[in-house]
N, C-alpha and C positions, 0 to 999 in steps of 0.2 A: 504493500500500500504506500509506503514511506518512497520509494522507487520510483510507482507510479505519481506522484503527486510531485518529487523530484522531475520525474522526464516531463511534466504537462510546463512547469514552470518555464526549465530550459528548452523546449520547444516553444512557447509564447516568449521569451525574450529573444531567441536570434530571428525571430517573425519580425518582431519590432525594432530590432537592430537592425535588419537588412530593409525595411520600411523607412525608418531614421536616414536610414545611409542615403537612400535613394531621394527620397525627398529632399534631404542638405542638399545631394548632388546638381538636382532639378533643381533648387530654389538658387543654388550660385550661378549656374548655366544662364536662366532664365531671369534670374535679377542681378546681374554684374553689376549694375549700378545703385543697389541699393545696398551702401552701407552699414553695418551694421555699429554701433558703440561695441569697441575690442573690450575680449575678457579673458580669462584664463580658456585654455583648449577644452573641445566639450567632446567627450565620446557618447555616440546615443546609447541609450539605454543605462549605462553605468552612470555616466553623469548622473542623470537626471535621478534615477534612485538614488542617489549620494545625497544629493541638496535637500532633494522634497521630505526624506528623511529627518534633518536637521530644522531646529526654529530660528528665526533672526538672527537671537541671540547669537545662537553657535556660529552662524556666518558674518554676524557685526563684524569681528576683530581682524578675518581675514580681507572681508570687505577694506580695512584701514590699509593692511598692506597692497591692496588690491590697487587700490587709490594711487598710490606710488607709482606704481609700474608702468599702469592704462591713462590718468586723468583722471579726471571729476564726473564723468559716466561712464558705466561697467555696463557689462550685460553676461548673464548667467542664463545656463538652461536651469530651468528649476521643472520638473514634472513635465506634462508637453505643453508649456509655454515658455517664451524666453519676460526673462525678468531682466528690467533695467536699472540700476539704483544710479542716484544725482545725488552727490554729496558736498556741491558746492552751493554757496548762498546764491550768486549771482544766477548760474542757471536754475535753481529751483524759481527764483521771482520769473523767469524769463518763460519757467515753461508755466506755473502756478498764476501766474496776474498778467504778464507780457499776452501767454497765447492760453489765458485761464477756460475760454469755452473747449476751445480744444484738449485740454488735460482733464477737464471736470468728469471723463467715465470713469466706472469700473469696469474691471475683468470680469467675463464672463465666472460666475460660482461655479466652484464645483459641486459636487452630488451630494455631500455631506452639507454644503454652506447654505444648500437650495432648501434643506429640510429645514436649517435652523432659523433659514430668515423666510421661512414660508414664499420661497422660488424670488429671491430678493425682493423683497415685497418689505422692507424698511429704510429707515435712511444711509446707513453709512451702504448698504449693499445695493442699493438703487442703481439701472443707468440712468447716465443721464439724460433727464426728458421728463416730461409732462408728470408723471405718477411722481419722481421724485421731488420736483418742485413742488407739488399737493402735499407731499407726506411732509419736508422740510417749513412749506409756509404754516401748516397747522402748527406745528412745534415754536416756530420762534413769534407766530403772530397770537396765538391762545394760550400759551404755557410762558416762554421766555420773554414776552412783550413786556418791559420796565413795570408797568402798573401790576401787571399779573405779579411778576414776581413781586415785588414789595407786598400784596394783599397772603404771600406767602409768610409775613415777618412773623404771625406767633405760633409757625411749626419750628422755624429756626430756632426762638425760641423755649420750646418745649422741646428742641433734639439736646439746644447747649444746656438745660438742665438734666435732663438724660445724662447726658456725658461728663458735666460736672459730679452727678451723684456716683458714677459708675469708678472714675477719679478717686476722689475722694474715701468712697468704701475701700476702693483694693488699699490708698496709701496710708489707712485707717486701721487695718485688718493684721496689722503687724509684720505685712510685707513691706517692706521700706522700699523695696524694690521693685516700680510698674511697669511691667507691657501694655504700652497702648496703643498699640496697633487696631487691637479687637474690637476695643473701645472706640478708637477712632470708626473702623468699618461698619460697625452695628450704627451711630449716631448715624454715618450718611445713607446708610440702608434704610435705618428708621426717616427720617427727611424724605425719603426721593421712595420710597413707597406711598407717605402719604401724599407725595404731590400726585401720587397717579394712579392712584384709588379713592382718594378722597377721604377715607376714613382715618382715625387712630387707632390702629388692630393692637390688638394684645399680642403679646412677647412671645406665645407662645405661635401664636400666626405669620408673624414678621420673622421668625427662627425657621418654621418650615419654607417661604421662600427662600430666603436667603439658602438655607441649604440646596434647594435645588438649581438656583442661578449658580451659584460658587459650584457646585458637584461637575455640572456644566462648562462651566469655566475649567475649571483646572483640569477636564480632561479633553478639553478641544484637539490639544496639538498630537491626539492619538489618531485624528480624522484625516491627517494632512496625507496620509499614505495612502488614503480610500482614493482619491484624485489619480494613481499610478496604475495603469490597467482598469480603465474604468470598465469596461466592458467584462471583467472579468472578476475585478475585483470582490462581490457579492459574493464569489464562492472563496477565494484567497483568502479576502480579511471577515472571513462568516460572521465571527464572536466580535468585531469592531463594526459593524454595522449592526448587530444586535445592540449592542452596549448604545452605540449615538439613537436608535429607537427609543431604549427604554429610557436614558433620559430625557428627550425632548417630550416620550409620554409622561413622564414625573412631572416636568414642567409646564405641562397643559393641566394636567389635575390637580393643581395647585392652585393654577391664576385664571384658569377659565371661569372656577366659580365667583372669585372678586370681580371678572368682566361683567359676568350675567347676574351677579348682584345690583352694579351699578346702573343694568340698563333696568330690572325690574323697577327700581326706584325713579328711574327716570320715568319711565310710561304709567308710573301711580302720579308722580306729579304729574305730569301733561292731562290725565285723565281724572285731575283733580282731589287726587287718594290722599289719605293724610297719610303717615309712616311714625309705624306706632316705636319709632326708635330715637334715639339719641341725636340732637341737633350735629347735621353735619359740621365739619370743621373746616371742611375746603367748598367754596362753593362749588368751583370747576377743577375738575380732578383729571388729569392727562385722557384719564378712558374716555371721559365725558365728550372731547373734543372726537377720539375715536369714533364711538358711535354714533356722530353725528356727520360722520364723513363720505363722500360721494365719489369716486372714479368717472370722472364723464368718458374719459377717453375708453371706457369701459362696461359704456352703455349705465353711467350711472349708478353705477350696483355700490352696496356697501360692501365695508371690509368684512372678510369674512372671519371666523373663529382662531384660524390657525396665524393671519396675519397680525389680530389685534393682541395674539401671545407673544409675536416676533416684536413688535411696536414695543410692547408694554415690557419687556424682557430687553429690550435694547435702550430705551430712557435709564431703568433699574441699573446696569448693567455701566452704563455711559456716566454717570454721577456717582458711583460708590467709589467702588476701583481708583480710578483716575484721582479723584478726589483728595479720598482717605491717604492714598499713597502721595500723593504730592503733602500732604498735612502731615504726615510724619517725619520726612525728609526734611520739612521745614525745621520744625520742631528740635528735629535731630540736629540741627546746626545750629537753633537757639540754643540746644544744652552743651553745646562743643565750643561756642564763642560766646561767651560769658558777655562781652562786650555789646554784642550786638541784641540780647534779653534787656540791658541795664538800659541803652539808648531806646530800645521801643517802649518801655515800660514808661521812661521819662515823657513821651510823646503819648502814650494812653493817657495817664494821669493830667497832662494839659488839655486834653477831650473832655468838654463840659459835661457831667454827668454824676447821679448822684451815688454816693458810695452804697454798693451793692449791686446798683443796678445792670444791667448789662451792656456795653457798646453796640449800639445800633447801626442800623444801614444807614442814615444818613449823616452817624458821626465820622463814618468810616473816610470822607471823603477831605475829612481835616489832617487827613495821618498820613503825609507822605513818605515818610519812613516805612513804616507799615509795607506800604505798595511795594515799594524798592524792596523787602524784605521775600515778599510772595513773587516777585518777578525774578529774582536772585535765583530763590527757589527751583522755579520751574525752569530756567536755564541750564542751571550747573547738574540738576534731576530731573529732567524731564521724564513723566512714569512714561510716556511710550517713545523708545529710542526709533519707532518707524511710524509714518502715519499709513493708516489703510491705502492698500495699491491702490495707484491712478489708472488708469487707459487713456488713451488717444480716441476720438470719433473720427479719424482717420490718421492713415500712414501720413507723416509730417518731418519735413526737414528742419532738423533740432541740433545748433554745434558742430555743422559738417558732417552729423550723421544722421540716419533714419530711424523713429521710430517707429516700428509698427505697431496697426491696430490692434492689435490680438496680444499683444505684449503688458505684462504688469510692471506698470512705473512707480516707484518707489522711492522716499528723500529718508536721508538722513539725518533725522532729526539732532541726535545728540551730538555727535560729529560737527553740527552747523553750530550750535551754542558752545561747543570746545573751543572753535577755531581760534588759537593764538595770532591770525591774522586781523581778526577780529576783534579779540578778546584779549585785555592784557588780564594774567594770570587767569587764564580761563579756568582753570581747576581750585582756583581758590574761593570762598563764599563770599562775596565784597559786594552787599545792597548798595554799598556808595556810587559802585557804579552807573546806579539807576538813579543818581539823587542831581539829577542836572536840568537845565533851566527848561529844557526841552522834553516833552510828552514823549514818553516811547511808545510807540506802535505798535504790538505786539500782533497787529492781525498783519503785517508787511505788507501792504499794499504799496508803503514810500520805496521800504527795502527792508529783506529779511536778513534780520540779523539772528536769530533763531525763531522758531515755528513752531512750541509745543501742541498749539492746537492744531496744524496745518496750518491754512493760507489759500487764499482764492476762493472759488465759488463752492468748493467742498471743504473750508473750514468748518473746524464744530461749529455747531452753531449755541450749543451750550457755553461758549468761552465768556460771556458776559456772567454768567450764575456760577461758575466754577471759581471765578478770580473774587467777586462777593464773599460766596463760601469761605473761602478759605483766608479772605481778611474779615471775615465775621467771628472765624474760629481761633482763628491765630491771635487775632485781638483780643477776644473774651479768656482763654486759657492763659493767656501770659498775666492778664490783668489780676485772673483771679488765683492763679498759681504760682508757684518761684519753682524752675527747673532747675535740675541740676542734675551731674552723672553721679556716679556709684563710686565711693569715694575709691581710689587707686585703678579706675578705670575709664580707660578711653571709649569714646561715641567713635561706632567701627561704621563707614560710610559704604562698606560694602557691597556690590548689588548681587542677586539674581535676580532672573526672569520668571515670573509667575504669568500671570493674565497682563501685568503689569510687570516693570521693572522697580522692582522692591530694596531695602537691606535685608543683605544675607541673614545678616543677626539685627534683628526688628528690635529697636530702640527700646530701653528699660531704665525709667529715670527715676532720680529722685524728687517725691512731686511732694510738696509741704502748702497749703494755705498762706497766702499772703495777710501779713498783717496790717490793720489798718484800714 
């Protein structure tokens, strides 16, 4: 049996080797003049199982010396598509905002990404076109619109006492010593569920999500091999397409019944029902916008079941992560530069506001310090060292070379905030940087000096709520806390790679009540 399932393998790869072979052959014949951004030699079939095998991470560093060799654009076979990576600023503005409608697709999903985003049917996996601009405008015009979010200020609220209580018990409990990471991820879990259910669920509801996004999450990058022999793969990787079923069903029988709660409630109001429950907390809850949404180019139909899991699983998903992990890294360098806690603190305490109270959203815009601090942040850590691949809506000459349509375009995010070309002591933590007369631009439309959220027509569009967040929480934590390390121990700035780019060893500080 072992034999036979050996010889079906090596018969399907020298099939698609000598398919590989032939097509290169055909495509240099036939397209001499189209060429390609150079990269290391690719042999079919090995190649491409070597890469698609491996996650970002693993390819970042060779990426760096890559960079040396080739330029500021590489091109890799990764599975049967060729991947482009751009890890200069210049060209990223040139292909992101210069030629931004031309870069604004994605690559076609593979068979694993189709299931998870209900056949791209949300925003980061959208092409570009019509649905995606409908699925994007609902998001920043009904959810991220300035007025929306401030009518968000007493969840924020009720997440920072959350998180202060959760503080304060662990550094109370005779651990001197806290991880708050967890702490950290649970507040923006708690936060970014209620913006998009509307409700405040109890602990033990907001724990069962959370486990099935996160289960989901940290075992995506088992999917990435489902894409190698598509045609076959169903019988190869059996138990790995079993596994991505059963959890994307975990993840529908969790969140479909908060869907179809929020719409019964909807059509008791419309139908003038009273609701024999608890006054809601959000008027307009992310779903709400959902289910009132239309596809024209689609004959009008609503979203259906498995999209409004994908939507609603991709907000949750898009706000926790990214967040939490930039809020620790922060944090991690207030407890490591002593100096730079003692000047923000001076700059809270000069924020008019009464002792206990909390720092609000509209004291936040007095604290330029502060900003410099969260912009620092997200430079020197950006949580994703790649933004979601781009595509071309067609073959375009880009740098004296070609890219093509079918190709996944790629930037270097962390790479572009290193650059010592750019950046003096690019590796050092220095908010001063940011403290100059002049607005920095973090969306680079002027010019990218780094791009944590992207840049162009497919930046987050959560970047306004995310930079908030985290001068809501970095302000409030400092104000109400004194950080500090363990005594004879260093803040290890360490990374891996999870869903996000994290510390190896997740920050454990010493957190005391501020007095006074």
């Amino acid at each position: 049996m072992e034999f036979s399932w050996f010889s079906i393998v090596v018969s399907l790869s020298l099939c698609f080797f000598f398919k590989s072979l032939f097509n290169l052959i055909y495509s240099n014949s036939t397209k001499s003049t189209a060429k390609l951004p150079p990269g290391p030699p690719n042999i079919p079939i090995l190649t491409s199982f070597q890469w698609v095998r491996k996650s970002f991470a693993d390819i970042e560093p060779f990426l760096c010396n890559l960079r040396t060799q080739y330029g500021p654009i590489i091109s890799l076979q990764i599975g049967h598509r060729k991947s482009i990576f751009i890890t200069s600023h210049d060209l990223a503005h040139k292909a992101l905002i210069t030629h931004g409608s031309t870069f604004a697709d994605r690559p076609p999903a593979p068979l694993a990404s189709r299931i998870l985003s209900a056949n791209q049917h949300n925003i980061n996996s959208a092409p570009y076109g019509p649905v995606w601009r409908l699925l994007r405008r609902n998001l920043t015009s009904e959810i991220l619109h300035p007025s929306r979010v401030k009518s968000y200020g007493h969840a924020r609220k009720w997440v920072l006492d959350i998180l202060k209580k959760k503080i304060k018990e662990d550094s109370d409990s005779g651990n001197k010593v806290v991880c708050v990471m967890k702490h950290f991820q649970y507040a923006m879990f708690c936060l970014l569920v209620l913006m998009c259910f509307g409700d405040k669920l109890d602990d033990k509801k907001i724990r069962e999500i959370e486990f099935v996004q996160r289960d989901l999450l940290l075992n995506v990058g088992k999917f990435n091999v489902l894409s190698f022999f598509p045609k076959f793969g169903k019988i190869l990787f059996r138990k790995r397409w079993n596994l991505l079923y059963k959890l994307r069903s975990n993840q529908e029988n969790v969140l479909l019944p908060l869907i179809h709660a929020r719409k019964r409630k909807e059509n008791k109001e419309n139908n003038g029902e009273e609701e024999e429950v608890e006054v809601q907390v959000v008027t307009t809850a992310y779903v709400d916008t959902l289910l009132n949404l239309n596809i024209p180019e689609q004959g009008g139909r609503k979203l259906n079941d498995q999209e409004m899991v994908s939507l609603c699983s991709e907000f949750l998903n898009a706000g926790t992560d990214t967040t939490s992990t930039a809020l620790q890294w922060i944090i991690a360098n207030i407890v490591k530069h002593q100096d730079i806690q003692v000047k923000l603190l001076e700059e809270i305490k000069g924020v008019d506001v009464n002792d206990g109270d909390e720092i609000k959203e509209e004291d936040l815009h007095k604290m330029p310090y502060l900003k410099a601090v969260v912009l620092e942040g997200l430079r020197r850590h950006p949580p994703g060292h790649f933004v979601l691949p781009h595509a071309v809506t067609e073959d375009i000459q880009f740098d004296d070379y070609v890219v093509p349509k079918n190709a996944a375009v790629n930037f270097m995010v962390a790479e572009m905030g290193w650059d010592p070309k750019v950046w003096k002591d690019p590796m050092e933590f220095k908010p001063e940087r940011f403290c100059g007369e002049e607005v920095f631009d973090i969306t680079g439309t002027r010019e990218i000096k780094m791009m944590p959220f992207g840049a162009g027509r497919r930046i987050c569009p959560g970047l306004g709520l995310a930079l908030l967040h985290l001068e809501y929480f970095v302000a409030n934590l400092v104000k109400e806390f004194e950080w500090k390390a363990e005594i004879g121990d260093e803040v290890d700035l360490s990374e891996k790679q999870e869903f996000t780019t994290v510390m190896k060893n997740p920050l454990k500080a010493l957190i005391s009540l501020r007095e006074g």
